[in-house]
C-alpha positions, 0 to 999 in steps of 0.5 A: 500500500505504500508504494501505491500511495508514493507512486499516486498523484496528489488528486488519487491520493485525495480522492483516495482519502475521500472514498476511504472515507465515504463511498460515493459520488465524487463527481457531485459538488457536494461529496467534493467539497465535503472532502476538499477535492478540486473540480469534476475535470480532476477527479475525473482524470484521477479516478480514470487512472485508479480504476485503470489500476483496479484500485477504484471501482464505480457504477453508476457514478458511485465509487468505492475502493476495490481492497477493503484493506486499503480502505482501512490502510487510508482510514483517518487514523493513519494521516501520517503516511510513510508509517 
């Protein structure tokens, strides 16, 4: 999980953190704001790469992480990457 979240850009890597968090919508302007994402148009890019890497998976516009481990991985608890 480290090295997966070293190679990350900085938007997967916020995104990531916001579906650890809570499944969902990242598109709508509300999950965005509510986890401090940029605009539609970034989001989008990075959950293209992630579902690229079967990282992310989504169905009609709902995302969710693919390895529940991972989820637990980036839970809020663990804000000091690195460790």
């Amino acid at each position: 999980f480290t090295l997966l979240w070293e190679e990350a850009a900085t938007v997967q890597r916020l995104l990531l953190q916001a579906l650890a968090e809570e499944q969902g919508h990242p598109y709508s302007k509300a999950y965005r704001d509510r986890h401090g994402l940029p605009a539609a148009a970034s989001v989008q890019t990075a959950l293209r790469a992630l579902e690229r890497r079967e990282i992310v998976s989504g169905e009609r516009g709902a995302y969710r992480i693919v390895e529940p481990f991972l989820a637990e991985w980036l839970s809020p608890g663990r804000a000091a990457r690195g460790s």
